[in-house]
C-alpha positions in Angstrom: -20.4 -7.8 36.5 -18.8 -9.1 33.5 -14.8 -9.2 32.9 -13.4 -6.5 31.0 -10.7 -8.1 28.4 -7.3 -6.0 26.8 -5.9 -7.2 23.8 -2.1 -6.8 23.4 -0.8 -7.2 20.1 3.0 -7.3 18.8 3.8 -8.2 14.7 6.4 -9.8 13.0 6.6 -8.3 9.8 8.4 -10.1 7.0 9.4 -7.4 4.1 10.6 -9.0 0.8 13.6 -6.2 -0.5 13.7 -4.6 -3.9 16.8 -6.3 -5.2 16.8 -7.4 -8.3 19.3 -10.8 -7.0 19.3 -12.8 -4.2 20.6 -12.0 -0.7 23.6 -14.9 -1.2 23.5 -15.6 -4.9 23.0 -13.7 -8.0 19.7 -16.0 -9.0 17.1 -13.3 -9.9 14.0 -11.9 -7.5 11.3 -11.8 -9.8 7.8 -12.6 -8.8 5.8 -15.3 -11.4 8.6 -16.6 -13.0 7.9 -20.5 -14.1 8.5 -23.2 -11.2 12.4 -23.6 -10.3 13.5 -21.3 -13.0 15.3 -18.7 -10.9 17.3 -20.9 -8.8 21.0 -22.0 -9.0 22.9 -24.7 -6.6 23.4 -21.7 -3.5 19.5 -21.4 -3.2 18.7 -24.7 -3.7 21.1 -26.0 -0.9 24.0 -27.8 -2.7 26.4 -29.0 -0.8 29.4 -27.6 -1.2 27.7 -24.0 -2.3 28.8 -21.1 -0.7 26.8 -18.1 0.3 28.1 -14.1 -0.9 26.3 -11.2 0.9 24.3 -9.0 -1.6 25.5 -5.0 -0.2 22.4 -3.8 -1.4 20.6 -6.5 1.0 22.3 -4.6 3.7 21.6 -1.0 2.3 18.4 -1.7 2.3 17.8 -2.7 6.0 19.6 0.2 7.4 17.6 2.5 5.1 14.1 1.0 6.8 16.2 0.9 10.2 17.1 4.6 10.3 14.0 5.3 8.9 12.2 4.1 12.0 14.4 5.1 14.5 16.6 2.5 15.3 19.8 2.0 16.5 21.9 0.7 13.8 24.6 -2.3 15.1 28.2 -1.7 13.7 29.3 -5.3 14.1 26.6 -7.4 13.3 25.8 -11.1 12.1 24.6 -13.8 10.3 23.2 -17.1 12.4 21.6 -20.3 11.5 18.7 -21.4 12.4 18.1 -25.3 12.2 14.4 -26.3 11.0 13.4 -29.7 8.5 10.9 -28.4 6.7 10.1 -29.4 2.7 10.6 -26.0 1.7 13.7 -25.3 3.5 16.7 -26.7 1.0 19.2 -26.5 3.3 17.3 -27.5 6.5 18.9 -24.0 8.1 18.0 -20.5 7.0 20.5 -18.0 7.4 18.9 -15.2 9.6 20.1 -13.0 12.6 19.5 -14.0 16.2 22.5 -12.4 18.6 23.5 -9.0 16.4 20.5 -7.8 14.4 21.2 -5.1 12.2 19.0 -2.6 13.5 17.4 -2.5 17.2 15.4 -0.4 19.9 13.3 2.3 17.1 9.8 3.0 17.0 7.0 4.2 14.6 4.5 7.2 15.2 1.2 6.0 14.2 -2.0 7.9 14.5 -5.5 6.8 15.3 -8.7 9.5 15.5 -6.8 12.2 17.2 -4.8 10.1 18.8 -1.0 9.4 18.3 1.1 6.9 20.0 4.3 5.5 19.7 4.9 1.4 18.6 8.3 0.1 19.6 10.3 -1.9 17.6 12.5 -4.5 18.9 14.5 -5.3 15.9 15.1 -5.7 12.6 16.9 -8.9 10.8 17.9 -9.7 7.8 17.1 -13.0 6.7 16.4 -15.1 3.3 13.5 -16.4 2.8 12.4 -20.3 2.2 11.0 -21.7 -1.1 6.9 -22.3 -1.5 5.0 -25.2 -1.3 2.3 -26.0 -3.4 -0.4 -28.0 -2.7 -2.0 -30.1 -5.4 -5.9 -31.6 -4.5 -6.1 -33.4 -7.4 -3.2 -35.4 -6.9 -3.1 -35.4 -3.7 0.3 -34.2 -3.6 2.6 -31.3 -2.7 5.6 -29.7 -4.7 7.8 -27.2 -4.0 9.1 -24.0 -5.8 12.6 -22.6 -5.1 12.3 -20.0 -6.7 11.6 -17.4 -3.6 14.3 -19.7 -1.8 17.2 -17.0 -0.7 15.1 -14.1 -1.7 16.0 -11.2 0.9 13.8 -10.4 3.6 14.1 -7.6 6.8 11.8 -8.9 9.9 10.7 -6.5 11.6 9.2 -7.5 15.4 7.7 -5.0 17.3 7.1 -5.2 21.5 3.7 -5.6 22.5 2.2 -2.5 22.1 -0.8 -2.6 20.1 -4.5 -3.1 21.8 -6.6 -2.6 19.0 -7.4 -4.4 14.6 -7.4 -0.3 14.0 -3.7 0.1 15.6 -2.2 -2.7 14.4 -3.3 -1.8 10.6 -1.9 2.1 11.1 1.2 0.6 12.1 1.4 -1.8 8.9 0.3 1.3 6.6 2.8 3.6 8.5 5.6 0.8 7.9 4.6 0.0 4.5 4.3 3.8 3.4 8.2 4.8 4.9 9.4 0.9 3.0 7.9 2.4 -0.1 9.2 5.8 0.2 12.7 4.4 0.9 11.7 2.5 -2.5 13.0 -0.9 -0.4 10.0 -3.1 -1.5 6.8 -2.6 -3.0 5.4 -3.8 0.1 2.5 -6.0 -1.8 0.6 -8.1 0.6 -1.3 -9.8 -2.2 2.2 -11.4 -3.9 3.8 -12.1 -0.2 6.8 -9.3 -0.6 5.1 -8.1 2.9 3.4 -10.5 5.4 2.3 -10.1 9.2 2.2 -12.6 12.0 0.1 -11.4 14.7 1.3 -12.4 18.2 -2.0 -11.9 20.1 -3.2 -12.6 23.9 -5.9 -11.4 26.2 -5.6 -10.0 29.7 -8.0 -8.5 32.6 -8.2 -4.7 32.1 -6.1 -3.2 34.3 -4.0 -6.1 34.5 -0.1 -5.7 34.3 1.1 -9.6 33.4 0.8 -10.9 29.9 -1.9 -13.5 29.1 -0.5 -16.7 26.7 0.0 -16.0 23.4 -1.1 -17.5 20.1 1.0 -17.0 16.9 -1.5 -16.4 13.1 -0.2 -16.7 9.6 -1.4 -17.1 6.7 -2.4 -13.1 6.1 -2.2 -11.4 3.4 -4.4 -8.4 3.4 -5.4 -5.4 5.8 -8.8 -6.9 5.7 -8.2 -10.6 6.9 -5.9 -9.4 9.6 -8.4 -7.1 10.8 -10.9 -10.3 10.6 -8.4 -12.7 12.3 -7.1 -10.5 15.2 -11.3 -9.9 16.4 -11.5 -14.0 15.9 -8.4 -14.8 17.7 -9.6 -12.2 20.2 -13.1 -13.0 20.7 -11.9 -17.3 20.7 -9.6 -16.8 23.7 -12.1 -14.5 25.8 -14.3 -18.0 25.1 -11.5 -19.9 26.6 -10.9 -18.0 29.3 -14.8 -17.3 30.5 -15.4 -21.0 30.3 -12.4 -21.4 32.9 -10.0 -23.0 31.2 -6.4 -22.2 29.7 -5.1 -21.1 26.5 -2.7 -22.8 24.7 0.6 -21.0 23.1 0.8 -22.1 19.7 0.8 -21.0 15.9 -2.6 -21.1 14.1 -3.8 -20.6 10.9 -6.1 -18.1 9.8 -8.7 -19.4 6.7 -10.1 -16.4 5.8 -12.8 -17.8 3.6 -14.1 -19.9 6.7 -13.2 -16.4 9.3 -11.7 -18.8 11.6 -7.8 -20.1 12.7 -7.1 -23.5 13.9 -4.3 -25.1 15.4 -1.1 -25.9 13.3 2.0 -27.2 16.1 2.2 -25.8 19.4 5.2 -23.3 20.2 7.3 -22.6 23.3 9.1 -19.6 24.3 12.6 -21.6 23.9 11.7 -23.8 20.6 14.9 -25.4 20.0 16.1 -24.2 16.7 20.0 -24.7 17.8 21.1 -21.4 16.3 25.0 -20.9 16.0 27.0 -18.6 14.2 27.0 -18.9 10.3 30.6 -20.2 9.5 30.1 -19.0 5.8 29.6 -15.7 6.4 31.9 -12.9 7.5 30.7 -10.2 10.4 29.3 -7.0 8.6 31.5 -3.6 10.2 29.5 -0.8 9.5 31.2 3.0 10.1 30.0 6.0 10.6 30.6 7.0 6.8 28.6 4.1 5.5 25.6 5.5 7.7 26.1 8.7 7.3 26.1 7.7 3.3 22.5 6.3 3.9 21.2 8.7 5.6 22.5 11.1 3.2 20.4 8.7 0.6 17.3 9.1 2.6 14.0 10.4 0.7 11.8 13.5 1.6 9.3 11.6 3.9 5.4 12.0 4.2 5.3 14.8 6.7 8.2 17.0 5.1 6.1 16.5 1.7 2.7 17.8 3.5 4.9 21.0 4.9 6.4 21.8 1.5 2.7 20.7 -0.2 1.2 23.6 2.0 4.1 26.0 1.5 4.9 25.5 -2.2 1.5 24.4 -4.1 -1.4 25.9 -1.2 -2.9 22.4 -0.9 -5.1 21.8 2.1 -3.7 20.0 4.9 -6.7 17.3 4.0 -5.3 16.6 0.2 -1.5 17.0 0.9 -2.1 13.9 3.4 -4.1 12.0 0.7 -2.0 12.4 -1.9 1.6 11.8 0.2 0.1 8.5 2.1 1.5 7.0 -1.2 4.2 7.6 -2.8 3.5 6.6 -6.8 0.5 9.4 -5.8 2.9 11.9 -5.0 5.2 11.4 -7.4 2.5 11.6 -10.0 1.2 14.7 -8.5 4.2 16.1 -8.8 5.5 15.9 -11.9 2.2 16.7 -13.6 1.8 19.5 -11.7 5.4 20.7 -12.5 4.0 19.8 -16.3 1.1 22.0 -16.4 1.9 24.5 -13.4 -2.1 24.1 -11.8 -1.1 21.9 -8.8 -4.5 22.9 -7.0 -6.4 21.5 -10.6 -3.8 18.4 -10.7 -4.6 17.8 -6.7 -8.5 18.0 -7.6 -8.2 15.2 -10.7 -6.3 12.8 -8.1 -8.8 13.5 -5.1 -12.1 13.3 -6.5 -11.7 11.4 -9.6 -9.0 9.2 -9.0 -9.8 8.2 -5.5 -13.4 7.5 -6.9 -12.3 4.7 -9.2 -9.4 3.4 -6.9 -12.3 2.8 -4.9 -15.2 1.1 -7.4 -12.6 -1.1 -8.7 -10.9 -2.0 -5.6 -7.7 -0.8 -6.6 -4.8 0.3 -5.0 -2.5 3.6 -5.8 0.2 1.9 -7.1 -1.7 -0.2 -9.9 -2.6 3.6 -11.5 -2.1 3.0 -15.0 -2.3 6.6 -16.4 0.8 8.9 -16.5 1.4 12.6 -14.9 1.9 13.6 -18.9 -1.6 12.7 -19.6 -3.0 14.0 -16.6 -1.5 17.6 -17.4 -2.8 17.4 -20.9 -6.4 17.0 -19.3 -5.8 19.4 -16.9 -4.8 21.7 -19.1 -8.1 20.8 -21.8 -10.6 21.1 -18.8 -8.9 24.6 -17.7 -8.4 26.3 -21.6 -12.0 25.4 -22.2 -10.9 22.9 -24.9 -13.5 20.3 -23.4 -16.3 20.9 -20.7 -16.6 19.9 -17.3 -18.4 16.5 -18.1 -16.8 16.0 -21.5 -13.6 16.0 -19.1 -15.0 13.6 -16.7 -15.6 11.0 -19.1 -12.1 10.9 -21.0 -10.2 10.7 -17.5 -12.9 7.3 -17.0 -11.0 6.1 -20.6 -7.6 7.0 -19.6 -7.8 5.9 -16.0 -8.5 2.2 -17.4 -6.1 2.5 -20.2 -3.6 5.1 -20.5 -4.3 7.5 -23.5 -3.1 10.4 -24.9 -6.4 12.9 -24.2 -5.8 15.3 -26.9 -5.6 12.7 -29.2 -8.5 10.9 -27.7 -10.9 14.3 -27.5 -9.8 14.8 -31.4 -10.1 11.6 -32.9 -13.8 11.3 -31.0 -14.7 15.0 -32.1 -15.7 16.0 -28.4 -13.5 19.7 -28.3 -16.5 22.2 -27.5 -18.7 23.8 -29.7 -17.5 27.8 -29.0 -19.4 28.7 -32.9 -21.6 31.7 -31.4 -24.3 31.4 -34.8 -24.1 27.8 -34.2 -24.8 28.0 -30.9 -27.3 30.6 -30.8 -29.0 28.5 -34.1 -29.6 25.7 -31.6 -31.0 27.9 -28.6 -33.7 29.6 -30.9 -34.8 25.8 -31.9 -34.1 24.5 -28.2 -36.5 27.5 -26.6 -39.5 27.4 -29.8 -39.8 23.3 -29.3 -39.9 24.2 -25.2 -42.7 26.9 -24.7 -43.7 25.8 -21.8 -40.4 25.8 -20.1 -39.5 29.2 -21.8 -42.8 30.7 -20.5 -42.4 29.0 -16.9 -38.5 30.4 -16.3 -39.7 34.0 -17.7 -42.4 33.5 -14.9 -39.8 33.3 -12.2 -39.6 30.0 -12.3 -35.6 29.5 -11.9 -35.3 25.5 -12.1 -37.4 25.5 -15.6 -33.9 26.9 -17.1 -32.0 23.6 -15.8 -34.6 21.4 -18.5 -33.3 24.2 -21.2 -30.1 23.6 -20.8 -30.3 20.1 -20.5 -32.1 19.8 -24.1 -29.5 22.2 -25.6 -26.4 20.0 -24.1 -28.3 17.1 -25.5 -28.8 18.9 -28.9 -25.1 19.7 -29.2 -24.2 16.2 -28.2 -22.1 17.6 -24.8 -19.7 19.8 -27.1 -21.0 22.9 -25.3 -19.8 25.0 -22.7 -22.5 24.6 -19.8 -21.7 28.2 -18.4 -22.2 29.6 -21.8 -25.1 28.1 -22.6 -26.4 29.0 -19.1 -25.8 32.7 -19.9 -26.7 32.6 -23.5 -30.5 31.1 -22.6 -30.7 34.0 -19.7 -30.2 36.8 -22.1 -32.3 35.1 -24.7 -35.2 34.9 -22.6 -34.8 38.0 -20.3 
């Protein structure tokens, strides 16, 4: 009988914070700025440069801390850890090995019917190091310092993940409170949040912990989802051929679906950590976490509650819409704008999810705003425009945001509701279609569908398809 394998998974997630300056110097955080533009003699590791804690840096991290559950440390501080790397300016970073800032929490996360709980070991602050960039052509590398020193939380979980499927509810469950909490924007495609997977394989039923491999280089749901079933499947190989695997950190190529070996890594690599000597302890009272929780945002469940309560949403579109927050916060101002939360809820769960989905997009990149939504909503509802009228100016404001009454003026498209006019083109619609006429007053129900059809045609879309359905019926009864 063949083995049975588990697969135990713990992450190390690095979050990039929302600050606008760096964690020890006021050099700015925005992404795509040219080379070595946002750097001053602190992040670039000038001797002599001294290091000032950003508060908000620190605000942050016990937002995301309290937020899952952990216990917050009220003396806690900043160590170096020694590493020679290009990148590296300094040849330390400054992160937190001995007093985190935020230890022993857990997430919920929720898979099928299932819910379980992931532990989280701690969270550090840390900054981050500057990019590399790799030039074929020359055959050379270079390096940006312009992410050098921007702030980053690490948040390492215990080994309590067994599944691709768990281990990507627990990044969307992290990512959804971070964004909430408004503490990153949590983009996996521009690095402000990246997961190493610490990954080994074990007998079923075993209690001891197989060797673990370390993969980086991820930087979307679906390569970690690819990487964790290679990594799984490549150390099963191992092991069923009888021999050993190696603890080390690999490097996922997504392109080729495969990791390969970048330095091996023991349990106690030497990075010689002692305490930062340019950096004071942080205290933290009772006031200063009472202030943050104070701060704290309505979360996704309180939202579905008051979703249910307040606007009679299903329990299916009131977890939709809250698993992201620029969702919800659309939602609900264009609801508050047009008062027909139930219509706006229908706009962002059929239509809006539709497109999100043929373009590949996520939530956050919507570019229309809860103003022009209302004014849609409320052009569908009045009867201004029909049904499919409607369906085609949210297509134009979905790809660029438009004002629709404008738009449904300028292009003529408000419906026809002229009775002579309309009854003008029925009368021509049912003598040029005596078949169809003679089949429907012969019981035949579907011949009215080709009737209306020619009539919507004939008005160009501008009519009311409930009207005309009625109209024909009393014409022809």
């Amino acid at each position: 009988m063949a083995k049975q394998y588990e697969t135990v998974i713990g992450l190390e997630v690095h979050v990039e914070l929302a600050t606008k300056t760096k964690i020890f110097c006021g050099c700015s955080t925005r992404f795509g700025g040219a080379p070595n533009t946002h750097t001053c003699p602190v992040c670039t590791g000038m001797p002599g440069s001294l290091p000032v804690l950003n508060k908000q840096v620190v605000e942050y991290a016990m937002a995301i801390g309290l937020a899952a559950n952990c216990e917050i440390t009220r003396i806690c501080k900043f160590d170096r850890k020694n590493y020679f790397y290009p990148d590296n300016p300094q040849n330390y970073q400054i992160s937190q090995l001995y007093l985190p800032i935020a230890r022993n929490g857990y997430v919920e996360i929720g898979t099928g019917k299932t819910k379980k709980r992931v532990r989280i070991h701690e969270m550090h602050m840390e900054e981050d190091a500057g990019k590399l960039v790799h030039d074929e052509w020359d055959d050379t590398s270079i390096v940006d310092f312009n992410r050098s020193g921007v702030p980053l939380v690490e948040i390492v979980s215990e080994p309590d993940m067994r599944s691709a499927e768990e281990v990507l509810a627990y990044l969307e469950k992290l990512r959804m409170i971070i964004q909430y909490l408004g503490a990153s924007d949590c983009k996996l495609q521009e690095g402000s949040m990246r997961a190493d997977i610490n990954l080994s394989v074990r007998e079923a039923g075993s209690d001891k912990l197989g060797t673990r491999t370390e993969m980086k280089n991820l930087n979307s749901f679906k390569a970690i989802a690819r990487a964790i079933e290679g990594e799984r499947q490549r150390q099963i190989e191992i092991l069923e051929s009888g021999k050993e695997v190696i603890q080390e950190t690999r490097r996922w190529d997504d392109n080729k679906e495969y990791s390969y070996a970048m330095r091996s890594k023991e349990d106690a690599q030497d990075y010689r950590y002692f305490p930062e000597p340019d950096l004071v302890p942080v205290v933290i009272d009772d006031a200063w976490i009472e202030k943050i929780k104070a701060e704290q945002p309505e979360f996704q469940d309180a939202k579905i509650s008051r979703y249910r309560e307040e606007f009679g949403l299903p329990e299916y579109d009131a977890q939709i819409i809250t698993s992201s927050i620029h969702l919800a916060k659309l939602f609900e101002r264009a609801a508050a704008l047009c008062s027909k939360p139930k219509k706006v809820s229908n706009w962002l769960m059929v239509e809006t999810l539709r497109l999100l989905k043929e373009h590949g997009m996520e939530p956050e990149e919507i570019r229309f705003s809860p103003e022009n939504l209302a004014k849609l909503v409320e052009l569908a509802e009045t009867g201004t425009i029909n049904s499919s009228v409607a369906k085609g100016v949210f297509e134009k404001m979905f790809a660029a945001d438009m004002d629709p009454e404008a738009y449904v003026k300028e292009h003529g498209l408000k419906t026809v509701n002229d009775e002579g006019e309309l009854n003008a083109v029925l009368e021509k619609v049912i003598a040029d279609n005596p078949q169809a006429a003679a089949d429907y007053r012969g019981g035949k129900e579907k011949a009215l569908g080709a009737l209306v059809g020619q009539t919507m045609k004939a008005m160009k879309g501008k009519a009311d398809p409930g009207r005309v359905n009625q109209r024909l019926r009393e014409m022809l009864s």
